[in-house]
Every structure is written in structure tokens, then in C-alpha cells.
Jmol script that loads the backbone (N, CA, C; Angstrom):
load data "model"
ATOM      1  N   UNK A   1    -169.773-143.955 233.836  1.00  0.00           N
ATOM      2  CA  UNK A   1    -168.520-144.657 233.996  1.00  0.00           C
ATOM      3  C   UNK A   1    -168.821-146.137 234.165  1.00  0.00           C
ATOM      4  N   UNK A   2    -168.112-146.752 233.664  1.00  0.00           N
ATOM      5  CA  UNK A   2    -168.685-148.371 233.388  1.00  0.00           C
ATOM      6  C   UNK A   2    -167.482-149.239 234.714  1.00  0.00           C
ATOM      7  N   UNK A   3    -166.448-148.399 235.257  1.00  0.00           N
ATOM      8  CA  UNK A   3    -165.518-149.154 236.034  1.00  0.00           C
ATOM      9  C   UNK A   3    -164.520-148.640 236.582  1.00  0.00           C
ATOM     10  N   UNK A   4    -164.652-148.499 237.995  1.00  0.00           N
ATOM     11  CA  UNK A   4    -163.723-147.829 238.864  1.00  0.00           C
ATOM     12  C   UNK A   4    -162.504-148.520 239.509  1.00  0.00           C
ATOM     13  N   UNK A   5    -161.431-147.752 238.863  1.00  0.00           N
ATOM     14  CA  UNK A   5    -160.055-148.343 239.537  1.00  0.00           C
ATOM     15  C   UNK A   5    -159.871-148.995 240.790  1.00  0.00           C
ATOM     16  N   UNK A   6    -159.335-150.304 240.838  1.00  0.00           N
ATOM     17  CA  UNK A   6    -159.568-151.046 242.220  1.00  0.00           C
ATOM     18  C   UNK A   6    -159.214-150.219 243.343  1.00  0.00           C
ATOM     19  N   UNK A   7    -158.422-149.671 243.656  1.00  0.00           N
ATOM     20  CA  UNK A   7    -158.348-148.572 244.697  1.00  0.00           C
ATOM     21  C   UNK A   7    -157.910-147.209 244.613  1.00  0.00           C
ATOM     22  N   UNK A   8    -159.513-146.471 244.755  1.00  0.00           N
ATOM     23  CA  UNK A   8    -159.248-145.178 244.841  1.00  0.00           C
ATOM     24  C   UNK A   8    -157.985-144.508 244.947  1.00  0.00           C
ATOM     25  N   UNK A   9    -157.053-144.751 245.393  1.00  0.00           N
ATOM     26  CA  UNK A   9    -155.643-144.265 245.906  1.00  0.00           C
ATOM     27  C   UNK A   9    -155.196-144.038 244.756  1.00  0.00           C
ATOM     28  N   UNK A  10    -155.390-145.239 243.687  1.00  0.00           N
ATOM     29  CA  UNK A  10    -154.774-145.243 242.683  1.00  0.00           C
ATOM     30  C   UNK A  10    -155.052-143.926 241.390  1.00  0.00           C
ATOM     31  N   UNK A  11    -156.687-143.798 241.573  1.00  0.00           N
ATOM     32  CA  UNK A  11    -156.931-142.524 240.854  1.00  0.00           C
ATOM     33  C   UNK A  11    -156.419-141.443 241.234  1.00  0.00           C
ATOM     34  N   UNK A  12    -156.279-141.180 242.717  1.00  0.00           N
ATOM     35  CA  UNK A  12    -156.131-139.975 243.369  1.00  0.00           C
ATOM     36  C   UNK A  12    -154.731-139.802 242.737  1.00  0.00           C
ATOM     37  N   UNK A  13    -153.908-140.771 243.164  1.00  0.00           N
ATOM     38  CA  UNK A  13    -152.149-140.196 242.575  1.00  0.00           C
ATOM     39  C   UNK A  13    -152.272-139.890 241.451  1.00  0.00           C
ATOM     40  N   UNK A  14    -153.236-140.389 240.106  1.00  0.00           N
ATOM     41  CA  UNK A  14    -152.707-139.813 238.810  1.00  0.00           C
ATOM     42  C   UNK A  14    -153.257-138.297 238.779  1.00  0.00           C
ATOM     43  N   UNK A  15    -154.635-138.293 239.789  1.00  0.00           N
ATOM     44  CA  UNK A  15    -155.298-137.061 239.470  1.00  0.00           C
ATOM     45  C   UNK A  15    -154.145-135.865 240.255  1.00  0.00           C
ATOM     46  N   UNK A  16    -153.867-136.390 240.759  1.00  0.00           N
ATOM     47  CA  UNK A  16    -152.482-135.632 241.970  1.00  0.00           C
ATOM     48  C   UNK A  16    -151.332-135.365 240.810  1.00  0.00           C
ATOM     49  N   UNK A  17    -151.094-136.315 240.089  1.00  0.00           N
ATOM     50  CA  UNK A  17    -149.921-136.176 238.733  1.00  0.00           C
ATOM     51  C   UNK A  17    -150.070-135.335 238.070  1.00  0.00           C
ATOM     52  N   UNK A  18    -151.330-135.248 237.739  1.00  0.00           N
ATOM     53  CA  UNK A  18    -152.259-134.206 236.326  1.00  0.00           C
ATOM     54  C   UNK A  18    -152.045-132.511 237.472  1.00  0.00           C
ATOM     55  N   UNK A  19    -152.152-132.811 238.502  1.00  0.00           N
ATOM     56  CA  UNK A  19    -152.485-131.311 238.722  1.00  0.00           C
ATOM     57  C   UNK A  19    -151.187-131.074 238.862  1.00  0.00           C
ATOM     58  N   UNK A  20    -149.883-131.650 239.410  1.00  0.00           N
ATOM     59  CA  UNK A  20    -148.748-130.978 239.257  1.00  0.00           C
ATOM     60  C   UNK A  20    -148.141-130.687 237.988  1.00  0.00           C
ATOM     61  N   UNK A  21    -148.467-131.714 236.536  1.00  0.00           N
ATOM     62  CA  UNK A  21    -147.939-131.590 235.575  1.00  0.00           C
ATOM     63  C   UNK A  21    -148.746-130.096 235.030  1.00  0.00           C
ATOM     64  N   UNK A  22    -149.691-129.742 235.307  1.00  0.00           N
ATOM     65  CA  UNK A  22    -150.400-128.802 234.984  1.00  0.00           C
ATOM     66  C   UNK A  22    -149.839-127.348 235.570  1.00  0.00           C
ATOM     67  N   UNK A  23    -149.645-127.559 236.939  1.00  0.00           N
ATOM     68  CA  UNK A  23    -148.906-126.261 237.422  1.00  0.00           C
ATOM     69  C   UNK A  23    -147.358-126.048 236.812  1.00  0.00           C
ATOM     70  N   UNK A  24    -146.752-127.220 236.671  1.00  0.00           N
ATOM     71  CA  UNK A  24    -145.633-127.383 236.016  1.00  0.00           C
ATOM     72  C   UNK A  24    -145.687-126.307 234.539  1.00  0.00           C
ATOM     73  N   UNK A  25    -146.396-126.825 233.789  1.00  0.00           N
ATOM     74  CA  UNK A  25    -146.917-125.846 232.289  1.00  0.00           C
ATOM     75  C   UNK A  25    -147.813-124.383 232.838  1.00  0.00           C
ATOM     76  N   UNK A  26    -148.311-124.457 233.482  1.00  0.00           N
ATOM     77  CA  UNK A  26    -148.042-122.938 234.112  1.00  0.00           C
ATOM     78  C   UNK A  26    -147.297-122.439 234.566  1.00  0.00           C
ATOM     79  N   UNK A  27    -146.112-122.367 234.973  1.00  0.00           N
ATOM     80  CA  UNK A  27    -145.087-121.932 235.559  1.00  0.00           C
ATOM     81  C   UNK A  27    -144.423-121.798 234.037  1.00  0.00           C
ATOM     82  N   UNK A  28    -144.186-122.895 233.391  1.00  0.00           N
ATOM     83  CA  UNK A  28    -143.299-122.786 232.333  1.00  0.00           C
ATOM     84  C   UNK A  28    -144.170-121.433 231.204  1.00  0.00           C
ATOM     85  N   UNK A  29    -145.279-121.567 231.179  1.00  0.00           N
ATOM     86  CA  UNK A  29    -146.004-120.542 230.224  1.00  0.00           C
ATOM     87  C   UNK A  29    -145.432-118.945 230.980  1.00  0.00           C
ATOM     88  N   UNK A  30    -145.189-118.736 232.105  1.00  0.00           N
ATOM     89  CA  UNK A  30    -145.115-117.325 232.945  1.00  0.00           C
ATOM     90  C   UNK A  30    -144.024-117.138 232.766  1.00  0.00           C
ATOM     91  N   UNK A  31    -142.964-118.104 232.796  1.00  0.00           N
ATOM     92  CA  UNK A  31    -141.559-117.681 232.554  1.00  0.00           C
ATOM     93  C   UNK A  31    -141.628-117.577 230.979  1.00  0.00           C
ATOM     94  N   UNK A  32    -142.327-118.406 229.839  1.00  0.00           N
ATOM     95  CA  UNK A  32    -141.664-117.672 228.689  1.00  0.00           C
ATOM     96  C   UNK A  32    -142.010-116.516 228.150  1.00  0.00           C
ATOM     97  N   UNK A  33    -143.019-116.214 229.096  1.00  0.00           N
ATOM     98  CA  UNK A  33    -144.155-114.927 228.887  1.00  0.00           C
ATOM     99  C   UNK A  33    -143.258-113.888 229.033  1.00  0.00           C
ATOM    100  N   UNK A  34    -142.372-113.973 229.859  1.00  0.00           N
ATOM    101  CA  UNK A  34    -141.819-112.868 230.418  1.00  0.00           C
ATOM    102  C   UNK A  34    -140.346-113.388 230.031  1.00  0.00           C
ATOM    103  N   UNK A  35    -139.612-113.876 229.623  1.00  0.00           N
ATOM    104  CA  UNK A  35    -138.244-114.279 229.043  1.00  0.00           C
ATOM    105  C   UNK A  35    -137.510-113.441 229.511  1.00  0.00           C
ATOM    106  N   UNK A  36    -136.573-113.677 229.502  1.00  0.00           N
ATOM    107  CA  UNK A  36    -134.990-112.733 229.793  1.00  0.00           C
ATOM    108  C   UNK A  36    -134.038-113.842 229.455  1.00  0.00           C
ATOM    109  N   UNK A  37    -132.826-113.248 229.193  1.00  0.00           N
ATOM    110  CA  UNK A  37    -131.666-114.418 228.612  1.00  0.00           C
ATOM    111  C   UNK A  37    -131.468-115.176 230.601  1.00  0.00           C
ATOM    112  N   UNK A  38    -131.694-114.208 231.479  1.00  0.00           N
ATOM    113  CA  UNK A  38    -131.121-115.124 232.598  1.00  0.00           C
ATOM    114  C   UNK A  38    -131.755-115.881 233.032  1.00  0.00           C
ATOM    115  N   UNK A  39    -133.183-116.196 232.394  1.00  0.00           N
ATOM    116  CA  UNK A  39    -134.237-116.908 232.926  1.00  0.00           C
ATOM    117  C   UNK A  39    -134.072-118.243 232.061  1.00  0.00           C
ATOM    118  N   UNK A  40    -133.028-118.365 231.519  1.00  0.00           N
ATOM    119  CA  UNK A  40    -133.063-119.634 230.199  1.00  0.00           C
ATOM    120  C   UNK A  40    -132.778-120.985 231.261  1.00  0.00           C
ATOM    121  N   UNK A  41    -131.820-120.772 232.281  1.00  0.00           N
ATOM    122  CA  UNK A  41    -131.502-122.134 233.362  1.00  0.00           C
ATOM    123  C   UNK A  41    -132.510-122.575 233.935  1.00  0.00           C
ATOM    124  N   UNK A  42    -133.536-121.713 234.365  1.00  0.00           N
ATOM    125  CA  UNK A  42    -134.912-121.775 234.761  1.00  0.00           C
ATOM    126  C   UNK A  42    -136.171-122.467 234.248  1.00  0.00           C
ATOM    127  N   UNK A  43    -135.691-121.780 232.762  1.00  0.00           N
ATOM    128  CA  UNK A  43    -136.463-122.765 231.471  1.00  0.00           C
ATOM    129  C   UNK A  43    -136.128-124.180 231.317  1.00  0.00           C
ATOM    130  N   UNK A  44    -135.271-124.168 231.332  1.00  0.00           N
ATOM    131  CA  UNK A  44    -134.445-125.806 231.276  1.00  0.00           C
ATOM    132  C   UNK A  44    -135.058-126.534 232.376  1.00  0.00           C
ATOM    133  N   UNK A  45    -134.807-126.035 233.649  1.00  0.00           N
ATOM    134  CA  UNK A  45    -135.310-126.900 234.877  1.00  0.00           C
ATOM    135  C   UNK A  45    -137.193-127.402 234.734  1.00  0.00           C
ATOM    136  N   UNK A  46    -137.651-126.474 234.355  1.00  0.00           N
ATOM    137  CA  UNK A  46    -138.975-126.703 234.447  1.00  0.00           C
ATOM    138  C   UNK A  46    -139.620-127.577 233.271  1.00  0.00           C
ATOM    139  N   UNK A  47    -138.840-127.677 231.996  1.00  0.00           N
ATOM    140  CA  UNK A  47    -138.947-127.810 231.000  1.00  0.00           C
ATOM    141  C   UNK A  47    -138.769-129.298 231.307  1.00  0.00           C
ATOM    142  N   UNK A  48    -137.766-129.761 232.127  1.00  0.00           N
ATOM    143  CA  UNK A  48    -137.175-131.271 232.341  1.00  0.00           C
ATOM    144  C   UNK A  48    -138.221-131.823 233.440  1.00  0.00           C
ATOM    145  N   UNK A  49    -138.596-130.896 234.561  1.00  0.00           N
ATOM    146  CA  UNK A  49    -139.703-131.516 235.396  1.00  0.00           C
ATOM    147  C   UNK A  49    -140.894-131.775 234.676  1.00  0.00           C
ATOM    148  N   UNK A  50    -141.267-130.998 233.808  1.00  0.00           N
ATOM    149  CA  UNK A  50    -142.282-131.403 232.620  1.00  0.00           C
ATOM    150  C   UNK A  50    -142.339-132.638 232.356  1.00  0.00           C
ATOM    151  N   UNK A  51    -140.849-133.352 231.628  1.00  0.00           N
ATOM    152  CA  UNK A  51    -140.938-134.301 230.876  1.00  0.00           C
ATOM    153  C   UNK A  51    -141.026-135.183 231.895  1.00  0.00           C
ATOM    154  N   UNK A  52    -140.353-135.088 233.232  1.00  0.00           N
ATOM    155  CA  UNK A  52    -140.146-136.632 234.273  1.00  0.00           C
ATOM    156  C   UNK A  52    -142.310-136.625 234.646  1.00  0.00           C
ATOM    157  N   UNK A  53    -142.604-135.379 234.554  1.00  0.00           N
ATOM    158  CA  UNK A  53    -144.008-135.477 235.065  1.00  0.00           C
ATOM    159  C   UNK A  53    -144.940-136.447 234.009  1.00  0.00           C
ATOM    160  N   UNK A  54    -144.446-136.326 232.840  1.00  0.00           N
ATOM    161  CA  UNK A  54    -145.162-136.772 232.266  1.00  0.00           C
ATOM    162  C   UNK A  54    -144.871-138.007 232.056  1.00  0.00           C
ATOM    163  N   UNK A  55    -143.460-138.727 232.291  1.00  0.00           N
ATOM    164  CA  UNK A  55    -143.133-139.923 232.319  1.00  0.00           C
ATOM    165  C   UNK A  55    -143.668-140.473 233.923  1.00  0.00           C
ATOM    166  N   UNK A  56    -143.739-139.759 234.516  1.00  0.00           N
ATOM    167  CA  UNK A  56    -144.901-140.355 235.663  1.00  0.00           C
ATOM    168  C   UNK A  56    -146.314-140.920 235.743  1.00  0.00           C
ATOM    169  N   UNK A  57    -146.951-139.578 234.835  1.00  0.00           N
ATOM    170  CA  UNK A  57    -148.193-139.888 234.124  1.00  0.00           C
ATOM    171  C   UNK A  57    -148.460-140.835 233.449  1.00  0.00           C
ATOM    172  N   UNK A  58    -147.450-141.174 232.634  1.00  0.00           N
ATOM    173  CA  UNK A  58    -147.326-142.351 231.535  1.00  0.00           C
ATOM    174  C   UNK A  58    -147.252-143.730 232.055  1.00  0.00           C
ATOM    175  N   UNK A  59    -146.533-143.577 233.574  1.00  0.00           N
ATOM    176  CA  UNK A  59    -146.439-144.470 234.564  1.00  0.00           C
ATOM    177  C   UNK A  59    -147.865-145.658 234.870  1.00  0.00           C
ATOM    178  N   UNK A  60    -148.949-144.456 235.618  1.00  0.00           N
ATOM    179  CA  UNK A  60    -149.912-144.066 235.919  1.00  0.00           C
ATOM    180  C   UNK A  60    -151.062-144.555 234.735  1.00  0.00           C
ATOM    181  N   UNK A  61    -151.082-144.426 234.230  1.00  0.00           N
ATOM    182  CA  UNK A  61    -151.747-144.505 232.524  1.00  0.00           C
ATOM    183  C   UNK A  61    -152.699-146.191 232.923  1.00  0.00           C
ATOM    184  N   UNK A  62    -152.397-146.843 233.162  1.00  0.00           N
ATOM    185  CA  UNK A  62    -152.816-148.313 233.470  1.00  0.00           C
ATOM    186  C   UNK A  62    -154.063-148.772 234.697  1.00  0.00           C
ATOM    187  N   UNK A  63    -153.702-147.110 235.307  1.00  0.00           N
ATOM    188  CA  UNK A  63    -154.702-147.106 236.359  1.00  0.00           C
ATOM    189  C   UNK A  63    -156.139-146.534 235.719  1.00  0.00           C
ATOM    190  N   UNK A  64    -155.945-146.120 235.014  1.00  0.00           N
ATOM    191  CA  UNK A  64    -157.201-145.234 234.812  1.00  0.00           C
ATOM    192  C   UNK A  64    -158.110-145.769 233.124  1.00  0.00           C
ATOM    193  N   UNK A  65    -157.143-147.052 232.585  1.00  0.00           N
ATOM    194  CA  UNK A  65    -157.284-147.852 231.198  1.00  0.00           C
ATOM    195  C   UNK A  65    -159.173-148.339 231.247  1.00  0.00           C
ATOM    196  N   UNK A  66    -159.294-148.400 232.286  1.00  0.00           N
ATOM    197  CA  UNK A  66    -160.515-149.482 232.533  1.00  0.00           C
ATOM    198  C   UNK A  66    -161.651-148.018 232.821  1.00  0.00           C
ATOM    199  N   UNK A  67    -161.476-147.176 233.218  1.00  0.00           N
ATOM    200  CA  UNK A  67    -162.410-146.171 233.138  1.00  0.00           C
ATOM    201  C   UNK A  67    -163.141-145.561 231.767  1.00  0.00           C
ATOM    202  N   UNK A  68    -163.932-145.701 231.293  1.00  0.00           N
ATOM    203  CA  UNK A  68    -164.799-145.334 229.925  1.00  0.00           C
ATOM    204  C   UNK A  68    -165.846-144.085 230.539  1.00  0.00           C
ATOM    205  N   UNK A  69    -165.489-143.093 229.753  1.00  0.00           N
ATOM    206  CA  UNK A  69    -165.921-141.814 230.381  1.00  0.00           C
ATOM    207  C   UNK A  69    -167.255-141.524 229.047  1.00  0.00           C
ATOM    208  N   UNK A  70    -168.653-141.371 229.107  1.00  0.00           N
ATOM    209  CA  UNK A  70    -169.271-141.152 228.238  1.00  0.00           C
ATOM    210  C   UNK A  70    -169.039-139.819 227.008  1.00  0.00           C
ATOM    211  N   UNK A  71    -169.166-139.868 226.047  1.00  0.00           N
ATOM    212  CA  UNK A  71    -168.463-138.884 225.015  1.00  0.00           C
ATOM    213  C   UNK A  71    -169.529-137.590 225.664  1.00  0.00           C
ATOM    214  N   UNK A  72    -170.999-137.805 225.890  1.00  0.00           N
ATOM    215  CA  UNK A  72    -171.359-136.434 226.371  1.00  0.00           C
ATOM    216  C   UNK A  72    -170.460-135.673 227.448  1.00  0.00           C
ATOM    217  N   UNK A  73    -170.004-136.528 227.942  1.00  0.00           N
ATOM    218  CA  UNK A  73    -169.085-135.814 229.367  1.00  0.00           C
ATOM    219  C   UNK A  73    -167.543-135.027 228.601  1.00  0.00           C
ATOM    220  N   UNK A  74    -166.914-135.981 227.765  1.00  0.00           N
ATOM    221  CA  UNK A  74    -166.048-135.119 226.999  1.00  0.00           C
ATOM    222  C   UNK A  74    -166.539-133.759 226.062  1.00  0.00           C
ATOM    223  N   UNK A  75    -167.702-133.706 225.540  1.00  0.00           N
ATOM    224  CA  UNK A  75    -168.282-132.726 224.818  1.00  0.00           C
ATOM    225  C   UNK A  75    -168.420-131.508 225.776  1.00  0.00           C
ATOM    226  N   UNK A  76    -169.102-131.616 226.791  1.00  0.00           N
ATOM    227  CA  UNK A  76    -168.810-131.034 228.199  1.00  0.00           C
ATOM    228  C   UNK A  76    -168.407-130.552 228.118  1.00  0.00           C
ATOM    229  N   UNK A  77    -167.372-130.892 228.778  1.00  0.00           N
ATOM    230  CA  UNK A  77    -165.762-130.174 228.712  1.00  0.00           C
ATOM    231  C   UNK A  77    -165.286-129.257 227.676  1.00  0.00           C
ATOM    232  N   UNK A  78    -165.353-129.819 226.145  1.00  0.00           N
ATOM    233  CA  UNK A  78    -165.060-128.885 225.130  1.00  0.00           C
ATOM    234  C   UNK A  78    -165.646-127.786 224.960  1.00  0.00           C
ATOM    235  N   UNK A  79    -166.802-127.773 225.429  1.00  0.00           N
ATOM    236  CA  UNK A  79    -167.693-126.706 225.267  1.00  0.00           C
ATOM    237  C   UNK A  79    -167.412-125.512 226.472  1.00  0.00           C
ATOM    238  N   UNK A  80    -166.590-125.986 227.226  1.00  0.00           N
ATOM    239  CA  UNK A  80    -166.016-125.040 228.747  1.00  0.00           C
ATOM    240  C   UNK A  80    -166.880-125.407 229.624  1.00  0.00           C
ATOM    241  N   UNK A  81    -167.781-126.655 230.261  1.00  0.00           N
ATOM    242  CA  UNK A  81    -168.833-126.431 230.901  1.00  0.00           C
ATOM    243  C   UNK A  81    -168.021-127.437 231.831  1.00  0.00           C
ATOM    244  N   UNK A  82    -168.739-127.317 232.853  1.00  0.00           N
ATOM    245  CA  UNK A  82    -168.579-128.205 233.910  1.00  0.00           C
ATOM    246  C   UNK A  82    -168.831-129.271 234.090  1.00  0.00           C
ATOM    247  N   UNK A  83    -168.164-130.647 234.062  1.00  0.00           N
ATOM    248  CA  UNK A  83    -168.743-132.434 233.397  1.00  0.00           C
ATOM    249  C   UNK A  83    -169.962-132.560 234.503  1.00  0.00           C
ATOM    250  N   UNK A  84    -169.467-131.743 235.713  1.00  0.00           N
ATOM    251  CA  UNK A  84    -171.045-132.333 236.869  1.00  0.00           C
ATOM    252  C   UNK A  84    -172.085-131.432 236.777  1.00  0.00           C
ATOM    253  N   UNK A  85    -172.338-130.690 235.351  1.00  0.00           N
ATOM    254  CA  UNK A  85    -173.310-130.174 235.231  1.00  0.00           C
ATOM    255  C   UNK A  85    -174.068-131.585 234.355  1.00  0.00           C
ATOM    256  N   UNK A  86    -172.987-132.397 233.764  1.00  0.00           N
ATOM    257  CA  UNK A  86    -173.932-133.202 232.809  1.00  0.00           C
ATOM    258  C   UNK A  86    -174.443-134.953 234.016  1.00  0.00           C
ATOM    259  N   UNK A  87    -173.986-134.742 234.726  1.00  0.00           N
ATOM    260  CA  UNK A  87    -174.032-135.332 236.179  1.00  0.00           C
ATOM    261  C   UNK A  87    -175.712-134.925 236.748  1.00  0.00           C
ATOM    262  N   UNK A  88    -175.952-133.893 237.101  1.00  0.00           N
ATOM    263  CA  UNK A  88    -176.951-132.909 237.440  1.00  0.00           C
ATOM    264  C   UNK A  88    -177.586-133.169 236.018  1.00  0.00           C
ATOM    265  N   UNK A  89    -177.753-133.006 234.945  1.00  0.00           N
ATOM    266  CA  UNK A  89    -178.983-133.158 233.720  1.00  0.00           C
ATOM    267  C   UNK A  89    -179.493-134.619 233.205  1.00  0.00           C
ATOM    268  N   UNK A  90    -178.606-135.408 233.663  1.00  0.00           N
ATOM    269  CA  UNK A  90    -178.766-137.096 233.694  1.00  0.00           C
ATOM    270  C   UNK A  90    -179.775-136.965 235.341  1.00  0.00           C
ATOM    271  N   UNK A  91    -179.309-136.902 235.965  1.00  0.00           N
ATOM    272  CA  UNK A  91    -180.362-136.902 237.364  1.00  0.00           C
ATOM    273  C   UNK A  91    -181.384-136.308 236.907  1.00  0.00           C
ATOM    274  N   UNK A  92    -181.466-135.399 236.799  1.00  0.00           N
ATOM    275  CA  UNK A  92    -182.991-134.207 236.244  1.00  0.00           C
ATOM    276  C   UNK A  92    -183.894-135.261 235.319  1.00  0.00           C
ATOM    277  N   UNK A  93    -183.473-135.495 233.908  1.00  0.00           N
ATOM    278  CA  UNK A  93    -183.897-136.569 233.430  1.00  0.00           C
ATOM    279  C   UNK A  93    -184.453-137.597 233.760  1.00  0.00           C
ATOM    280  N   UNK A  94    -183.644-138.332 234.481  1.00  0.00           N
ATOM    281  CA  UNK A  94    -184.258-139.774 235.782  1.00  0.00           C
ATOM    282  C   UNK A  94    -185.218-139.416 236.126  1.00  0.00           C
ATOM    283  N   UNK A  95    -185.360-138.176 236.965  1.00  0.00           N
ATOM    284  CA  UNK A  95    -186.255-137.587 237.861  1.00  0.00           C
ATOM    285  C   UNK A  95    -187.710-137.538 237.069  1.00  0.00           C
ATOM    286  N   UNK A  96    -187.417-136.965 235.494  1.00  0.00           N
ATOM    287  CA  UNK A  96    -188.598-136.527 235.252  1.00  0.00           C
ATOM    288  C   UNK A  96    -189.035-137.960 234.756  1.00  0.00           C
ATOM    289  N   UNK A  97    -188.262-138.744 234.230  1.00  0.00           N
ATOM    290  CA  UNK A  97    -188.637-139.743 233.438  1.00  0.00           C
ATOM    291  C   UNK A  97    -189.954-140.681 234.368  1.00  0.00           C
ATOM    292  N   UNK A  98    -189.232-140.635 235.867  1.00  0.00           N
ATOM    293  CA  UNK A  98    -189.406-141.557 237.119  1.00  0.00           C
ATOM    294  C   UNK A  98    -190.614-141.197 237.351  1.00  0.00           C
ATOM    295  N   UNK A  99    -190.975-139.594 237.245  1.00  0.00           N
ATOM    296  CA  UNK A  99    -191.985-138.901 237.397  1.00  0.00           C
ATOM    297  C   UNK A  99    -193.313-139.415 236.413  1.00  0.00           C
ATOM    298  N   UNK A 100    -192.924-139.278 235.249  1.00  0.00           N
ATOM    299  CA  UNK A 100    -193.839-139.941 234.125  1.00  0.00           C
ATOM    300  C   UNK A 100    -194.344-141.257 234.398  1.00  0.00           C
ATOM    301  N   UNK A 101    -193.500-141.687 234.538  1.00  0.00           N
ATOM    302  CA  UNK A 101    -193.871-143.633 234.629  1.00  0.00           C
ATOM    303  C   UNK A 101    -194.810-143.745 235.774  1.00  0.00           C
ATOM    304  N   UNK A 102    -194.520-143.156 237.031  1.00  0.00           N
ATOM    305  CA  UNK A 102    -195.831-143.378 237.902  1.00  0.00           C
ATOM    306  C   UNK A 102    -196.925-142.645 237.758  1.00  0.00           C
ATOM    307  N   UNK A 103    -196.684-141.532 236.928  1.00  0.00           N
ATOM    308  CA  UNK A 103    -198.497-141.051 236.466  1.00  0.00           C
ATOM    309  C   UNK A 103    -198.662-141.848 235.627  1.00  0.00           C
ATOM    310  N   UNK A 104    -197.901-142.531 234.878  1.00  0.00           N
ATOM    311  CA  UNK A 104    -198.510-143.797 234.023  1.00  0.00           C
ATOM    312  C   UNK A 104    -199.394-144.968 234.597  1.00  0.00           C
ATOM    313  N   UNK A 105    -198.595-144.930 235.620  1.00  0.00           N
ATOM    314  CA  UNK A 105    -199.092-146.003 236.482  1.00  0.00           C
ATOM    315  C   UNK A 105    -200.281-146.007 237.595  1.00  0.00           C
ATOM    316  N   UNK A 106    -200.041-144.981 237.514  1.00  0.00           N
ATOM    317  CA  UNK A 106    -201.118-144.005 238.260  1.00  0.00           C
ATOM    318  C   UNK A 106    -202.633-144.439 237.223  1.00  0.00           C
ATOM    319  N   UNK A 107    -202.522-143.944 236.476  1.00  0.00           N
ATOM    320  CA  UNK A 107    -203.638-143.898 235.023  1.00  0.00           C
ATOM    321  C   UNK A 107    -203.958-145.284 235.028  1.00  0.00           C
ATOM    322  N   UNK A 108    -203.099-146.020 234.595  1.00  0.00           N
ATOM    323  CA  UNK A 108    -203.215-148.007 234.617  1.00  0.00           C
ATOM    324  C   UNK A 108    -204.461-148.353 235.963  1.00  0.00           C
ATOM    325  N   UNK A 109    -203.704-148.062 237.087  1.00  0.00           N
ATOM    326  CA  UNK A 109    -204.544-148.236 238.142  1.00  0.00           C
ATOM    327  C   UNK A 109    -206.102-148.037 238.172  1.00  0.00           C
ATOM    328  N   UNK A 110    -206.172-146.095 238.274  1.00  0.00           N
ATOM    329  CA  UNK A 110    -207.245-145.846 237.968  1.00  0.00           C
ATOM    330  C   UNK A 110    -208.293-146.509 236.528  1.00  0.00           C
ATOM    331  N   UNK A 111    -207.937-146.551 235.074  1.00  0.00           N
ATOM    332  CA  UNK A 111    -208.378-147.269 234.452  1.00  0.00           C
ATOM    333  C   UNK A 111    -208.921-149.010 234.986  1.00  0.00           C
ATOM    334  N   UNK A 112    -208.033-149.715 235.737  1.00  0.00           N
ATOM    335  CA  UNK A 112    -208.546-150.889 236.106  1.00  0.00           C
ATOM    336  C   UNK A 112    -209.349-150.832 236.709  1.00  0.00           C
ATOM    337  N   UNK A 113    -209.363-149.977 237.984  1.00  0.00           N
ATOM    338  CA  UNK A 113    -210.549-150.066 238.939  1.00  0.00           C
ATOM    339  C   UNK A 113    -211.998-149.718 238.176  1.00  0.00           C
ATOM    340  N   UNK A 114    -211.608-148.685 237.134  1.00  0.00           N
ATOM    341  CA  UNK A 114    -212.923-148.860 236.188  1.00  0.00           C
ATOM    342  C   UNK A 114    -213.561-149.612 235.593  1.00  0.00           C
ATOM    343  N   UNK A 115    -212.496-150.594 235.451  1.00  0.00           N
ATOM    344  CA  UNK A 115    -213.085-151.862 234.196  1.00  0.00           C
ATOM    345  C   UNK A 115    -213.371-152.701 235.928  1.00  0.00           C
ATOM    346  N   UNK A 116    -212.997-152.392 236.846  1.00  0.00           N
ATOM    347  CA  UNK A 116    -213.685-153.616 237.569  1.00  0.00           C
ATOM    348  C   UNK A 116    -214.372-153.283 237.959  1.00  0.00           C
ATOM    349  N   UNK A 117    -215.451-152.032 238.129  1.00  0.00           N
ATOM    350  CA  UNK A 117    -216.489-151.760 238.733  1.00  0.00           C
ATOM    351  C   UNK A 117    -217.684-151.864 237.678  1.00  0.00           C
TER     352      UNK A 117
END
end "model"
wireframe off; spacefill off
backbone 0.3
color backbone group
């Protein structure tokens, strides 16, 4: 991530937006799952909290403009995996990389003390 919204608060409400607009479309998926003509007023209501949710979201949208999320982290996701698994394989990496460079350095050392003896 190259840049975090000036105050946290501000992510939290959209991420707070996303999860109600989300339960919102679950609710609406269970009722059409199961339909009945008397469930149609029901449909309507949820159908309209949908749209104000998402005109909230849309609200919201400005907070989160400056965040650049790496495409491996979206691939992630598509694939069903968990983005802080790719969180956890970037660390692992570091780790080993970090690991290498001081047996490199390690080797450098030892080699000098050879050439100076």
C-alpha cells in the first residue's frame, strides 16, 4: 500500500459501509430465494436500502482514492485466498532474502580476513 487515509476513522466507516451493504445483498438474496407474492413489500424495502447503501459508499469513495492496493493482493482474492496470506509470503521472502545477504556477508568477511593474513 503506497498511502493511508489521513484518519483511520475514515477507512473504518467505508469498511463499516461495505459490510452493511453486503449483509443488505444477503438478506435480499434469502428473500428472493424463497419468494412469495407477500414478500414483494419486503423486496422493495431492502432493494431501496441497497441503493441509499450504495449511494453512501459512493459518498465514501474519496476516502479510500489514494490507497493503491498491489495487483498480487487482488489476484489473491480472485483465487479465494486470503490477501494476509500474501502479507505472510512477502515477509517469508524478506526473511529469506535478509537471510542470504548476511551469509553473503558473512563469506565477504571471511574471504577478507584471508587476503589479509
Amino acid at each position: 500500500y503506497t498511502r493511508r487515509p489521513q484518519k483511520m476513522s475514515e477507512f473504518q466507516a467505508l469498511e463499516q459501509k461495505l459490510e452493511i451493504f453486503v449483509e443488505t445483498v444477503r438478506q435480499i438474496g434469502i428473500t428472493v430465494s424463497d419468494f412469495q407474492p407477500n414478500s414483494q413489500t419486503v423486496l422493495n424495502s431492502r432493494i431501496n436500502a441497497m441503493i441509499d447503501e450504495m449511494r453512501q459508499i459512493y459518498q465514501l469513495k474519496s476516502d479510500a482514492e489514494s490507497v493503491n492496493i498491489p495487483m498480487e493482493v487482488l489476484e489473491y482474492i480472485d483465487m479465494g485466498k486470503n490477501p494476509q496470506l500474501y502479507t505472510q509470503q512477502c515477509l517469508h521472502k524478506v526473511t529469506e532474502k535478509g537471510t542470504q545477504v548476511q551469509q553473503k556477508v558473512d563469506a565477504y568477511k571471511t574471504f577478507r580476513n584471508h587476503l589479509l593474513k
